[in-house]
C-alpha positions in Angstrom: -73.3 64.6 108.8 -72.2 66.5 105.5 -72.7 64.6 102.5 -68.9 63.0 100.9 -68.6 64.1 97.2 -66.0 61.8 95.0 -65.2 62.8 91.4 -63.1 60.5 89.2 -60.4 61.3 87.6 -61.1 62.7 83.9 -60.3 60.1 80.9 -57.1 61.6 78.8 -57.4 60.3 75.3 -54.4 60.2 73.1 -54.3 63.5 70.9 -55.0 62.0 67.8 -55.5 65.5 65.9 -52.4 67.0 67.4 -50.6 64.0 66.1 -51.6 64.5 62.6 -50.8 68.1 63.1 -47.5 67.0 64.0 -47.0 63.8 61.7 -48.5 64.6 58.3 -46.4 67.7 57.3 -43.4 66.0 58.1 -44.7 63.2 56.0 -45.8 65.0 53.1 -42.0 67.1 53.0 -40.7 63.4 53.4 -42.4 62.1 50.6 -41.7 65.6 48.5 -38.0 65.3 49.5 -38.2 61.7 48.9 -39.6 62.0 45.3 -36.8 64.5 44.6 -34.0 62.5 45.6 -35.6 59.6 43.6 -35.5 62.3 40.5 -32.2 63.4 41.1 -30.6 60.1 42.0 -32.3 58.8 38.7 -31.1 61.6 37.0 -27.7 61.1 38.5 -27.5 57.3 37.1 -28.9 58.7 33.5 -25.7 61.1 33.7 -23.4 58.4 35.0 -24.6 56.4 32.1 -24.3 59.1 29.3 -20.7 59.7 30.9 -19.9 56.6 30.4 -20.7 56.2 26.6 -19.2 59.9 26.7 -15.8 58.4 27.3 -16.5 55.1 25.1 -17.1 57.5 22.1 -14.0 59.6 23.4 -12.4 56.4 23.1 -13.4 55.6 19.2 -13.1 59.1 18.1 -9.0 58.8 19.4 -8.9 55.6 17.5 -10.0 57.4 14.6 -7.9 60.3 14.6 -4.7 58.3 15.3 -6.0 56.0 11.9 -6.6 59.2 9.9 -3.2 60.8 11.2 -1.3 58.0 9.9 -2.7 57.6 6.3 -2.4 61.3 5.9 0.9 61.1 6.5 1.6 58.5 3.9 -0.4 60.4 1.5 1.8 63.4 1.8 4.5 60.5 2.0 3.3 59.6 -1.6 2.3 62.8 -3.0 6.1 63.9 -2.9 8.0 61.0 -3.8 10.2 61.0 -6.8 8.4 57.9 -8.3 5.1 59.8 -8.6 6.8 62.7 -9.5 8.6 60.9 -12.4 5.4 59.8 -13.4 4.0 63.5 -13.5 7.2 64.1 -15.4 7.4 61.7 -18.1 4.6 59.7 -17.9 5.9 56.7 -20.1 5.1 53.1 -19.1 7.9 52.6 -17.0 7.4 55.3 -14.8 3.6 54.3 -14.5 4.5 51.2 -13.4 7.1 52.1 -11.0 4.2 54.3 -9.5 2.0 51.2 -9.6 4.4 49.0 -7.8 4.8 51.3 -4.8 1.0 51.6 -5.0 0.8 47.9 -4.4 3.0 48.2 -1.9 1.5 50.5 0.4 -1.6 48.8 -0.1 -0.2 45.5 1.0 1.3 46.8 4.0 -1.5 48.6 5.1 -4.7 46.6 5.1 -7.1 48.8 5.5 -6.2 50.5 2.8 -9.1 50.0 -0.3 -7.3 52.2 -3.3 -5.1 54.0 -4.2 -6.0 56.3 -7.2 -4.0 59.1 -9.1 -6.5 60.7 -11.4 -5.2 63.4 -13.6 -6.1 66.9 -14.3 -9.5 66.2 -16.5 -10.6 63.9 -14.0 -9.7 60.4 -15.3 -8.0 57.5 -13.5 -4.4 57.8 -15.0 -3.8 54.6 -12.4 -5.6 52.5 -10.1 -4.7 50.0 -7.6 -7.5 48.2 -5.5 -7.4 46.2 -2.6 -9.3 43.8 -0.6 -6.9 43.9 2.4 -5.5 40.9 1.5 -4.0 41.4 -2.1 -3.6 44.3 -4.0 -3.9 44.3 -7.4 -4.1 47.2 -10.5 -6.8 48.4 -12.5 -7.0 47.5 -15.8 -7.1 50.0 -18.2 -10.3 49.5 -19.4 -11.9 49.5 -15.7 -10.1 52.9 -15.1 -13.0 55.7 -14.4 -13.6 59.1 -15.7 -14.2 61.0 -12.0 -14.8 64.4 -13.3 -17.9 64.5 -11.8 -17.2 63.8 -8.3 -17.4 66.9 -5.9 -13.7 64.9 -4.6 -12.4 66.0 -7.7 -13.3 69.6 -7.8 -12.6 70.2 -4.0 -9.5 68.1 -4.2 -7.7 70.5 -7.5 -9.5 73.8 -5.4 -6.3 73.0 -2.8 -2.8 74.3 -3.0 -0.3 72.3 -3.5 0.9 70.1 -0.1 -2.7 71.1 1.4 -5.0 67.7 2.2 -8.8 67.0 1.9 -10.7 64.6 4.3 -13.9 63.6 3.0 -16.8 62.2 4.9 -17.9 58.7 6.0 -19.9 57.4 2.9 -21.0 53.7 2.2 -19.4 52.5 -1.1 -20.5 49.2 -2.5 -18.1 46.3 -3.0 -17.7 45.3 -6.3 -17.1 41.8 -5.5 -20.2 41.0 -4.1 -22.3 42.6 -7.2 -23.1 45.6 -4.8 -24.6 43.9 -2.4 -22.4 45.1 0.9 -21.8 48.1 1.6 -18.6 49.1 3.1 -17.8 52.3 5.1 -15.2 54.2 2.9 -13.5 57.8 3.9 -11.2 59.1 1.3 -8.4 61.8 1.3 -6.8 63.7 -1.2 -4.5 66.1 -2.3 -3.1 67.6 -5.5 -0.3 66.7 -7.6 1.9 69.0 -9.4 5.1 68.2 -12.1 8.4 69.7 -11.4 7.2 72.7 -13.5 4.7 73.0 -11.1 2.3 72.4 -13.4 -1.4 70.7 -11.9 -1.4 67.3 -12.6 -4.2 66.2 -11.0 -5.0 64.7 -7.8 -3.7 61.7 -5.2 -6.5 60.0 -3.4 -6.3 57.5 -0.4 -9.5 55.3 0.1 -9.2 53.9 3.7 -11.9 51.1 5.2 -13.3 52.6 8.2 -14.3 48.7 9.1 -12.2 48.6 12.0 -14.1 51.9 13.5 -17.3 49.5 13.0 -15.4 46.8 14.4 -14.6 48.8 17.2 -18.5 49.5 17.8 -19.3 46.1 17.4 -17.2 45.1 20.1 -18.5 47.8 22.7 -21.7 46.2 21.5 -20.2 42.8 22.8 -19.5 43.8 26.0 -22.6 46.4 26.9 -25.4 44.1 25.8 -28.0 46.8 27.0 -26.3 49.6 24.8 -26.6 50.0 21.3 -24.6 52.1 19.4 -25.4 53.9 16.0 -22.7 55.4 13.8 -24.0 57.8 11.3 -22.4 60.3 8.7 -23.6 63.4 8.9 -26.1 63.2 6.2 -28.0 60.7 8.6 -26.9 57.6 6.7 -26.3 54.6 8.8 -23.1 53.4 8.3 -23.1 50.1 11.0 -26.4 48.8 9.1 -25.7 45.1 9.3 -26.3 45.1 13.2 -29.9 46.0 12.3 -30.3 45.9 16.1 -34.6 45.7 17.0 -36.0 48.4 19.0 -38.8 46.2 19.1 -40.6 43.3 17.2 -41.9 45.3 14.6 -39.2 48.0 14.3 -35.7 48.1 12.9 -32.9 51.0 12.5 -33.3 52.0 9.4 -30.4 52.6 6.9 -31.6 56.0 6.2 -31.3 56.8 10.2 -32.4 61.1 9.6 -35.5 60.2 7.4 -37.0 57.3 10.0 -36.3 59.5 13.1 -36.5 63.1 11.8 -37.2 64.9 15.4 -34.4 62.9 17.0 -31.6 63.8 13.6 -33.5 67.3 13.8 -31.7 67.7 17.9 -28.9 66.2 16.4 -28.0 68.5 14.2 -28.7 71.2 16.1 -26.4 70.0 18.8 -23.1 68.5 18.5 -23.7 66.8 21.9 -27.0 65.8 24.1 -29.5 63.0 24.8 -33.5 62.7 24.4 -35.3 60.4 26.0 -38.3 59.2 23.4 -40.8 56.6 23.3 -38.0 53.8 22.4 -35.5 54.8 25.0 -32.4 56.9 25.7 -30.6 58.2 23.0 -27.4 59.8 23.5 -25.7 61.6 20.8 -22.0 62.8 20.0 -20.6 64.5 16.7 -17.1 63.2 16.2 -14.4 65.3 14.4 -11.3 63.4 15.1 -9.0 66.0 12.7 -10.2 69.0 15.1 -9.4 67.1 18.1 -5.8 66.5 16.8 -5.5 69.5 15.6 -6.2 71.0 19.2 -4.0 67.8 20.6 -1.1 68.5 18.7 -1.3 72.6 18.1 1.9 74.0 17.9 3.6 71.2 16.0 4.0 70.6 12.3 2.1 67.3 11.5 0.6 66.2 8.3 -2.9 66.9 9.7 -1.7 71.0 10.0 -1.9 71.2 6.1 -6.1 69.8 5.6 -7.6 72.7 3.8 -10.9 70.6 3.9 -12.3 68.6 6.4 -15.2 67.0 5.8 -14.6 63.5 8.2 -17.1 64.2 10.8 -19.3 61.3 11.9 -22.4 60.8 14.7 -22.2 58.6 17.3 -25.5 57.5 19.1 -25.8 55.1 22.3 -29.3 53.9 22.5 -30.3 52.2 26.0 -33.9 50.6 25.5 -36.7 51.8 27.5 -36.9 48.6 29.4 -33.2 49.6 30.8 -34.8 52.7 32.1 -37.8 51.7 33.3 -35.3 49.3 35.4 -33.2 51.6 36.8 -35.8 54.2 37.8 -37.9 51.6 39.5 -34.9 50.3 41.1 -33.8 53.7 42.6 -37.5 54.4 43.4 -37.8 51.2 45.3 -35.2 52.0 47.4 -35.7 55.7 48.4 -39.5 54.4 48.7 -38.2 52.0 51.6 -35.8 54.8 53.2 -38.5 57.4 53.0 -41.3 54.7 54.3 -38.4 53.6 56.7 -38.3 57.4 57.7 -41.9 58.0 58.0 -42.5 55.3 60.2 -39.5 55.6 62.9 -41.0 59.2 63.1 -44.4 58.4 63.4 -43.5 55.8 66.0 -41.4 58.5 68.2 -44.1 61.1 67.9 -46.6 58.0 68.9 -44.3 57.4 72.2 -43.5 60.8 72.9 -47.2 62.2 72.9 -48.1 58.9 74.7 -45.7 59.8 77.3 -47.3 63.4 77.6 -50.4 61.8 77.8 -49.0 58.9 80.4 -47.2 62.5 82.5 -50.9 64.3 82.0 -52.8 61.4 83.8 -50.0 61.1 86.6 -50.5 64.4 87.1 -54.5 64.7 87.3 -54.1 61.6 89.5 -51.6 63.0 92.1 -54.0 66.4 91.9 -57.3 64.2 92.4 -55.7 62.5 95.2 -54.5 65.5 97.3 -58.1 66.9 96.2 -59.7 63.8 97.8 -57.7 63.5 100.8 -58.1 67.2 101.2 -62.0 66.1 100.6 -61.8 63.6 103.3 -59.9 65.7 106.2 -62.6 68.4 105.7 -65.2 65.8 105.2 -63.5 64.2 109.1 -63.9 67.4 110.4 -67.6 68.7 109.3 -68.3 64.9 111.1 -65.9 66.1 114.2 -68.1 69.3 114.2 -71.6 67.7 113.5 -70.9 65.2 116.6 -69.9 67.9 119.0 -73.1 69.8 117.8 -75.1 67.2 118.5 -73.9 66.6 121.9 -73.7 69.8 122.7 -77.5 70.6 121.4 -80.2 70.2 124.6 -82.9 68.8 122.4 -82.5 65.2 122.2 -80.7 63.7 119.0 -80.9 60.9 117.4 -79.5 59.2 114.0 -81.3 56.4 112.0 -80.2 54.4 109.3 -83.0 53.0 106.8 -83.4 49.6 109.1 -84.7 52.0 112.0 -80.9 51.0 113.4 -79.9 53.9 116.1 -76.0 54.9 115.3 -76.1 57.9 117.1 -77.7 59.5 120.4 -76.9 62.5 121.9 -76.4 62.7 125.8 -79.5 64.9 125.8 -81.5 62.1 124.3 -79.9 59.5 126.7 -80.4 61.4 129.8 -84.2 62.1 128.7 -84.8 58.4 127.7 -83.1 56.9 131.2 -80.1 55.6 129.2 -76.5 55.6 130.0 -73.4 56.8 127.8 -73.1 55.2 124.5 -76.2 52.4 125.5 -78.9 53.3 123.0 -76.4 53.2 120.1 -77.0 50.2 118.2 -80.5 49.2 118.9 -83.6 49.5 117.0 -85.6 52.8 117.5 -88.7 50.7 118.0 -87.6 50.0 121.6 -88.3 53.7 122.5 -91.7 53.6 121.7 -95.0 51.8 124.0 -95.5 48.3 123.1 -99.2 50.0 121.5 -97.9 50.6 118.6 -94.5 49.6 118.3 -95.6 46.8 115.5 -97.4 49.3 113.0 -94.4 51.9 113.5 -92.1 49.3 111.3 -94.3 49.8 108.4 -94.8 53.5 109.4 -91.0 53.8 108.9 -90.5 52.0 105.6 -93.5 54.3 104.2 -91.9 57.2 105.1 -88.5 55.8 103.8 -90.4 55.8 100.6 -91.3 59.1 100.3 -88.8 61.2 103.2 -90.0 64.4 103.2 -88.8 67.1 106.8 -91.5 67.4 110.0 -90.8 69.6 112.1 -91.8 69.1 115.6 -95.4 69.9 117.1 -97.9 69.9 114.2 -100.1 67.6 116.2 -97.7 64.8 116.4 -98.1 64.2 120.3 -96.3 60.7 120.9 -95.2 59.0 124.3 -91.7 57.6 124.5 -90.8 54.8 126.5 -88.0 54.8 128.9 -85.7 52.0 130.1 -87.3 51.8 133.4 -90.5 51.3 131.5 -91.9 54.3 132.0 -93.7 56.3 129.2 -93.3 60.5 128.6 -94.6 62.9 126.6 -92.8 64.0 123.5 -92.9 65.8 120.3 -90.6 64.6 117.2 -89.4 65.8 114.3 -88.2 64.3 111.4 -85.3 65.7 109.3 -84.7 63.2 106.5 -80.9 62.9 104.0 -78.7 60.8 102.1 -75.0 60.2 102.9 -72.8 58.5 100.7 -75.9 57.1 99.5 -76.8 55.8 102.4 -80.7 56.9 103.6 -80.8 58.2 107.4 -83.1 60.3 109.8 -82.3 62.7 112.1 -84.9 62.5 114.8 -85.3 65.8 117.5 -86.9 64.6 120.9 -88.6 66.8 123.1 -89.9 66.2 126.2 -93.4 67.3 126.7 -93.4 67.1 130.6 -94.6 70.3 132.1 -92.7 70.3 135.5 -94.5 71.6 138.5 -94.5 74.4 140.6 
């Protein structure tokens, strides 16, 4: 009987290498895409934030102009009213203090208003009025200046008549307090002439600039994480008293250019920008309120129209600390961190089922293949056994099948007709019954030896035996021994001949 060979079905591991192939490129352009979101978003927050002090400053700068716009207009109020130009005229002490009364008066009414000076064509205070913002009071003559020194002076008699001068930002220190505070002064000006047109000197308008720091102080108040700066453009802080700590050991220094000379370097390079440093984010803007009216209002005649000299510009500079940074980029970091992470692992986890589910397909398919190959295996291996037992019956030499227990499973008709046997009656017994009660005991161990050791003998070769019969009776015979495994199984194909000459 031909030998039944079974294969199993091959093992299909998961592709672990084709699912790193797959998984860590679109992982690494996840991260890379990830990482630039994170910059741009960060980036995106850092504008939204530099906007936002953008329109604070916007804010302050209108606030100045419209506080600048108004004094100018009552200094070209002043410089052509008939009491100052009486004074001009005559200059008696009736007419000086006429002029001093209505000095008083506009003080009074206008608070932040500091002095109001008329100094005459040498450069001496002619007349003087001071104020604290509550009362005004005149000079006396013995505390009136000589101011012929002051670059106001010069610039100021330089104009034309009816043309105004703007000076910068400066800190002047309050006689009150011994010079101990300093208070943030801008002063215009303008020439003076008598009704011969003669120059008479100059008009100049001292205006507190405390409610501009005021103003800072209370974006300050209500942006705890900003801290704004307000410098003239010589790099002089002007809000000093904050003195607001960068750190423990630190402070903003008065003189704001010398302490921080790269950062006023970019500063004065640029009118506008930011720079992130080792304290923080600093943004910067240049405020010149008299431009931006000047552009707001073009076109129509406004005191501001006539300033020959503008030298009101001032720095504005929001500092966010570097904790507030730090913040907000690991904030924005920890978030598209999760989404990317998120991303990764949805991916990974599809790419898992879906090559799981090739590899789930792959083995359905090998299996349905190894099952058609078996039972293809089988109905071939059916009909080689078909074929083997209709060769066997069909052979004239006498065939018989043992299994390793010396059990007979198979005899051909041949066989059964030689040994006196009927159809089907030696099948099942042991083969020691065919053989002469002589040596029928030692054949047993015969058997198992050659078990041990199977090895094909052909028939003749000296091996002369007798075979017994049913009836008893003994004949002649030569064997031979074809030994083979099937399905494991050890068995013997034995060929009988019968040795019986018959006569003549």
């Amino acid at each position: 009987m031909a030998r039944e060979v079974s294969a199993g079905i091959p093992k299909i591991r998961f592709p672990t290498y084709e699912f790193l192939a797959l998984f860590l490129p679109i992982a690494v352009l996840a991260l890379a895409v990830g990482f630039s979101f994170a910059w741009l978003r960060t980036e995106s927050r850092i504008e939204e934030l530099l906007d936002d002090d953008t329109s604070r400053l916007n804010l302050i700068s209108g606030s100045i102009g419209a506080e600048i716009a108004g004094s100018l207009h009552h200094l070209a109020y002043l410089s052509s009213d008939t009491t100052l130009q009486r004074a001009l005229d005559v200059g008696d002490a009736r007419s000086l203090n006429n002029l001093q009364a209505m000095f008083r008066t506009v003080a009074r009414f206008n608070p932040d208003y500091r002095q109001l000076v008329w100094i005459d064509e040498r450069g001496y205070q002619r007349l003087r009025v001071d104020s604290d913002g509550e009362t005004a009071r005149a000079a006396a003559e013995q505390d009136l200046r000589d101011a012929s020194e002051q670059a106001l002076f010069h610039d100021a008699m330089a104009l034309l008549p009816g043309e105004l001068y703007v000076s910068q930002i400066d800190l002047e220190r309050d006689a009150a307090s011994n010079g101990d505070t300093a208070r943030a002064t801008v002063r215009i000006a303008t020439p003076v002439h008598d009704g011969r047109r003669r120059a008479r000197g100059i008009l100049v308008l001292s205006i507190s600039m405390q409610p501009l720091l005021d103003t800072v102080g209370s974006f300050k108040a209500t942006h705890d994480q900003v801290e704004y700066l307000l410098l003239n453009q010589h790099g002089v802080l002007l809000n000093s008293p904050v003195q607001a700590a960068v750190n423990e050991r630190d402070t903003f220094d008065a003189d704001f250019g010398q302490s921080r000379p790269k950062l006023w370097e970019r500063v004065g390079i640029h009118d506008s920008g930011n720079l992130e440093t080792w304290d923080g984010l600093w943004t910067w803007t240049r405020i010149s309120p008299i431009a931006s009216l000047k552009a707001r209002y073009s076109g129509e005649q406004r005191a501001f129209d006539r300033i020959a000299s503008d030298r009101f510009t001032v720095i504005l500079l929001a500092h966010r600390p570097v904790a507030t940074l730090i913040e907000l980029r690991r904030e924005v970091r920890m978030l598209v961190s999760l989404g990317v992470i998120l991303g990764i692992s949805v991916y990974g986890f599809a790419l898992f089922l879906y090559l799981n589910g090739h590899v789930r397909a792959r083995h359905a398919e090998l299996s349905a293949a190894h099952a058609v190959a078996r039972a293809s295996h089988l109905a071939k291996m059916k009909e080689l056994e078909q074929r083997f037992h209709r060769l066997v019956e069909a052979s004239s030499i006498g065939q018989l099948l043992i299994d390793g227990e010396g059990q007979i499973e198979i005899a051909n008709p041949a066989a059964e007709q030689m040994l006196g046997y009927d159809r089907g009656e030696l099948g099942g017994q042991n083969v020691d019954c065919l053989l002469p009660a002589s040596i029928r005991n030692r054949h047993a161990g015969l058997r198992e030896h050659f078990l041990q050791s199977p090895v094909p003998r052909r028939m003749g070769a000296g091996r002369e035996l007798a075979a017994l019969r049913k009836d008893g009776s003994t004949i002649p015979v030569e064997i031979g021994l074809n030994p083979y495994t099937d399905n494991g199984r050890q068995l013997v194909l034995v060929s009988i001949i019968d040795r019986v000459v018959p006569q003549s």
